[in-house]
C-alpha positions in Angstrom: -37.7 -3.2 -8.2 -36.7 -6.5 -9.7 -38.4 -6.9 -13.8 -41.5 -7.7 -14.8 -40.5 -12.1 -15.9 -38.6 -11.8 -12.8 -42.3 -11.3 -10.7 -44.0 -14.1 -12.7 -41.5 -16.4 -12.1 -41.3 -15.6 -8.5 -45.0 -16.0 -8.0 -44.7 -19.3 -10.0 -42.9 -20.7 -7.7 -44.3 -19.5 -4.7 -47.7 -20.9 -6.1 -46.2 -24.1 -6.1 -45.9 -24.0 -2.2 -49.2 -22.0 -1.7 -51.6 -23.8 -4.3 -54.4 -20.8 -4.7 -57.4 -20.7 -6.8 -57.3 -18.7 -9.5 -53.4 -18.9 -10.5 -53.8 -16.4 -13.7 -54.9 -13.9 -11.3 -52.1 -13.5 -8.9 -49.4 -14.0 -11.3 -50.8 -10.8 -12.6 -51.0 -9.2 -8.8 -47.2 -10.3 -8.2 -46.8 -7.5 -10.4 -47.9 -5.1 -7.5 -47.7 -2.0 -7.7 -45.5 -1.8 -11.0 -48.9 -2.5 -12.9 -49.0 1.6 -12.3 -46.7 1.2 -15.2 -48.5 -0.5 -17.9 -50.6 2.4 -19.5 -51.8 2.6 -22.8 -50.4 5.7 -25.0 -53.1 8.1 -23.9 -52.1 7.7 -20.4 -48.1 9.0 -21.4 -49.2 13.1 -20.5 -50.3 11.5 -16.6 -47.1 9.2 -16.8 -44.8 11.5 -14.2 -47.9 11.3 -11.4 -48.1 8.6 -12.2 -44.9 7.4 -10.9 -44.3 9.5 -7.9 -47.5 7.8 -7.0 -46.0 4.3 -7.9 -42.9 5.8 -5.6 -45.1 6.1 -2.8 -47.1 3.4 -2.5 -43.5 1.0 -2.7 -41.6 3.1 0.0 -44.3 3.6 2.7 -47.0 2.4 5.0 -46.9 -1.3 3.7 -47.9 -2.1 6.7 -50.9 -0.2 7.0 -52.1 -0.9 3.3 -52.2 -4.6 4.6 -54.0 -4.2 7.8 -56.7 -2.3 5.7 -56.5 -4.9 3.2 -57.1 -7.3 5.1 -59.7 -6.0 7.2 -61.8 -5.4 3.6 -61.4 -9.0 3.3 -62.6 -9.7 6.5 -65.4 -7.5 5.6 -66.6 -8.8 2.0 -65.2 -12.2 1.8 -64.1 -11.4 -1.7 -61.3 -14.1 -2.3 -60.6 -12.2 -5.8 -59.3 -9.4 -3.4 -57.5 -12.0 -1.2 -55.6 -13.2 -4.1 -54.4 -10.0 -5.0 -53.1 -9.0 -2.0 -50.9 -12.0 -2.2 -49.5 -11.3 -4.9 -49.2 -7.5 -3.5 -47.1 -8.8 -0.6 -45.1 -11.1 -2.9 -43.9 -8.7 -5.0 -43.0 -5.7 -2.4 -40.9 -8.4 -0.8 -39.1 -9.5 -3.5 -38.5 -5.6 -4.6 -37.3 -5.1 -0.7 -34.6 -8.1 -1.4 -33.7 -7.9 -4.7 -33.5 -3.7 -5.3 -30.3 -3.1 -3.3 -28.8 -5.6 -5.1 -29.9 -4.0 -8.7 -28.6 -0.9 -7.4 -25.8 -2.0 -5.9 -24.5 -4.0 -9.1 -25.2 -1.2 -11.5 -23.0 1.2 -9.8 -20.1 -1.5 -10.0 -20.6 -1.8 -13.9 -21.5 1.1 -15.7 -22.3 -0.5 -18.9 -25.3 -1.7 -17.5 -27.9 0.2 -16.2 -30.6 -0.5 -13.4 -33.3 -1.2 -16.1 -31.2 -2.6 -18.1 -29.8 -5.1 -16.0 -33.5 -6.0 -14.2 -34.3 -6.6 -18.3 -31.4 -8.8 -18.7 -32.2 -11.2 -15.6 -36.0 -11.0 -16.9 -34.9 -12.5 -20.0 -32.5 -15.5 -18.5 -34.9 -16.2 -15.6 -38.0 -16.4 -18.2 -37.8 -15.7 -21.9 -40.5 -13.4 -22.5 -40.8 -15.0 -26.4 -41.0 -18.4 -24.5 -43.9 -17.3 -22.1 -47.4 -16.8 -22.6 -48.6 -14.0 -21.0 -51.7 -14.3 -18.8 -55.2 -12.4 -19.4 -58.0 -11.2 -16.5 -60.7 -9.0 -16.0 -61.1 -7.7 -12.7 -65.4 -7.0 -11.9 -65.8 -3.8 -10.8 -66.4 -4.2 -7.3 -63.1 -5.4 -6.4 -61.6 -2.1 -8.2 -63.7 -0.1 -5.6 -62.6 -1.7 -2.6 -58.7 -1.3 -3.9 -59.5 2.0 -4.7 -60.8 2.3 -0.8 -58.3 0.4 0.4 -55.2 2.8 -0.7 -57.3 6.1 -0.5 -57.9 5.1 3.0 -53.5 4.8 3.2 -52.0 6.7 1.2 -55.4 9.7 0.7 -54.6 9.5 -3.0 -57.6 8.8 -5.3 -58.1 5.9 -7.7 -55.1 3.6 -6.9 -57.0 1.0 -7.4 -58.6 2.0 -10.7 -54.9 2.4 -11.9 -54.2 -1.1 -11.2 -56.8 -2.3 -12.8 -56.3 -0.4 -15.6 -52.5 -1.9 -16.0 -53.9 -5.7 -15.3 -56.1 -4.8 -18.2 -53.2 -3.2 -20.1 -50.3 -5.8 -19.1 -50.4 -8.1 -22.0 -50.7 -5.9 -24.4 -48.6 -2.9 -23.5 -45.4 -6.2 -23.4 -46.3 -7.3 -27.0 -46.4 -3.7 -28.1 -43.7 -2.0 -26.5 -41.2 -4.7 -25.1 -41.5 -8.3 -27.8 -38.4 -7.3 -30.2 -36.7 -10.3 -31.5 -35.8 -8.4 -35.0 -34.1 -5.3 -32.6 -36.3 -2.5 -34.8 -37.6 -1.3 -31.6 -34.4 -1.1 -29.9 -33.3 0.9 -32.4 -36.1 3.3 -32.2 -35.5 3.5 -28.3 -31.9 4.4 -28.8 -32.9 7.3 -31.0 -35.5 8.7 -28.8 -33.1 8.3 -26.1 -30.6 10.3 -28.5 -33.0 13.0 -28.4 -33.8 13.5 -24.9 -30.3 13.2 -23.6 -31.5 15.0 -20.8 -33.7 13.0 -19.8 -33.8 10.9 -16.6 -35.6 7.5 -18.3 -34.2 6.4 -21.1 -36.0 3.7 -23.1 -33.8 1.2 -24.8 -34.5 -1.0 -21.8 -37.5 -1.8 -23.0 -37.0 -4.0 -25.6 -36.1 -7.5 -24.5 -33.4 -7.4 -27.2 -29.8 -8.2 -25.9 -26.7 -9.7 -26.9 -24.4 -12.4 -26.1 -22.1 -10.5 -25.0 -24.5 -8.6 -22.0 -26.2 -12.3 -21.2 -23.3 -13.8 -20.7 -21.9 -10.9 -18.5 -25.2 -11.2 -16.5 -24.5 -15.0 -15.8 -21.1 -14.9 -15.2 -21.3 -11.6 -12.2 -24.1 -11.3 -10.8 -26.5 -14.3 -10.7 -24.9 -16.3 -7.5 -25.5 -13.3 -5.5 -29.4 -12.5 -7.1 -30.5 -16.4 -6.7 -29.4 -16.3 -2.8 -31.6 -13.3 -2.5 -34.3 -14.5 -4.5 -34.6 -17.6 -2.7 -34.4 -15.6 0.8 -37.6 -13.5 -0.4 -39.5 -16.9 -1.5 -38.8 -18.2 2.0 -40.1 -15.5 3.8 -43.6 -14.6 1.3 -44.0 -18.2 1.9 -44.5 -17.7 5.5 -46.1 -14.5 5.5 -48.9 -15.2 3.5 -49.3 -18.8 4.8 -49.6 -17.1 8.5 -52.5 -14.1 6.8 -54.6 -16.9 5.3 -54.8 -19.2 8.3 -56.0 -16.1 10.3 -58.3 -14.8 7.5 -59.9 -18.5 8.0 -59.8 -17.8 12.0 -61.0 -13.9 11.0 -58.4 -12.5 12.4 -55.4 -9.9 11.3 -52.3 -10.3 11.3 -49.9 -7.2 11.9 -46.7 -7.8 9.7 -43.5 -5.0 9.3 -43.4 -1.8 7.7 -40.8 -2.2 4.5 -39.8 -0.4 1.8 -40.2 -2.1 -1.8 -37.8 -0.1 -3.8 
């Protein structure tokens, strides 16, 4: 997946081709389905579902989820739901671009690993203490229909309760977890990381604390390569999701290709 800044810018700039209504909303569903991940403490004991479900959902049926999507839309003229499954398709494009290259460039330099490195272009491409951080409240009926719309996919439950949960829970879980300009939470991150040496996730990567040093490393490496694919992805959202609304308008469906995200 590419970072968090990384979606938000994305889906700034594809709103400047695509002009929709209510921006604050889709720059929150360009976050697809990595809201999965924004969960408030309570939610840490569900966390593992939590991501094989997240794995799922971003390596199959994308296809499917979007003919059902778009038939609900079809079906309730919510343009709420329309917006979010924008920013759905934005952001599982971008992932399908930009994750080999994550991968790929984290292999080459071990002193930076995949979350670390998607953190590091998060922070160049938009400085998280530079950016305001956007704020919605999703009604309850378009929760349902997500929830319908992936249990009818993917026969998992509550999907769509999940992501409503994490646009709820975006804003918040950044400031608490991620905002670090002193580098106390880094520090705390490195010492639970110290204790769980066995475990898969570390957590340093969550504070958007870096130094010169890895930023400049970042720029000098590996940003040529990123902007070409970045770029690539915004060409072809652009046309996706300009060819699904013009036949939404004509109530029709368009059948796009099955890709993975991640």
């Amino acid at each position: 997946m590419a970072g968090t800044m990384t979606h938000f810018k994305f889906i700034e700039d594809l709103n400047k081709k695509l002009k929709l209504e209510n921006y604050n909303l889709f720059l929150l569903a360009g976050q697809g389905h990595d809201l999965l991940f924004f969960i408030k403490l309570s939610e840490l004991k569900n966390f593992t579902k939590r991501k094989e479900i997240i794995n799922i959902i971003a390596n199959n049926k994308f296809d499917k989820t979007i003919e059902i999507w778009q038939k609900e839309i079809l079906k309730t003229k919510n343009k709420n739901l329309e917006i979010l499954m924008y920013g759905y398709i934005a952001h599982h494009i971008l992932d399908h671009y930009v994750h080999p290259y994550i991968n790929k460039i984290s292999n080459n330099f071990k002193k930076l690993n995949h979350e670390t490195l998607e953190s590091i272009i998060d922070y160049i491409l938009l400085n998280p203490y530079n950016y305001k951080f956007p704020k919605y409240k999703l009604n309850k009926d378009v929760k349902e229909e997500l929830n319908k719309i992936f249990f009818e996919t993917y026969s998992i439950k509550n999907i769509g309760t999940f992501l409503n949960n994490g646009i709820n829970n975006l804003t918040r879980f950044i400031k608490i977890y991620r905002l670090d300009k002193f580098g106390i939470k880094k520090q705390t991150y490195k010492l639970i990381d110290g204790f769980l040496k066995n475990n898969k996730q570390k957590y340093e990567f969550l504070a958007f604390r870096y130094n010169e040093e890895e930023i400049d490393f970042v720029k000098k490496n590996n940003l040529k390569e990123f902007n070409k694919l970045y770029n690539l992805a915004l060409e072809e959202s652009i046309k996706i999701i300009k060819e699904i609304r013009k036949n939404i308008n004509n109530k029709k469906i368009t059948k796009i290709n099955d890709i993975s995200a991640i």
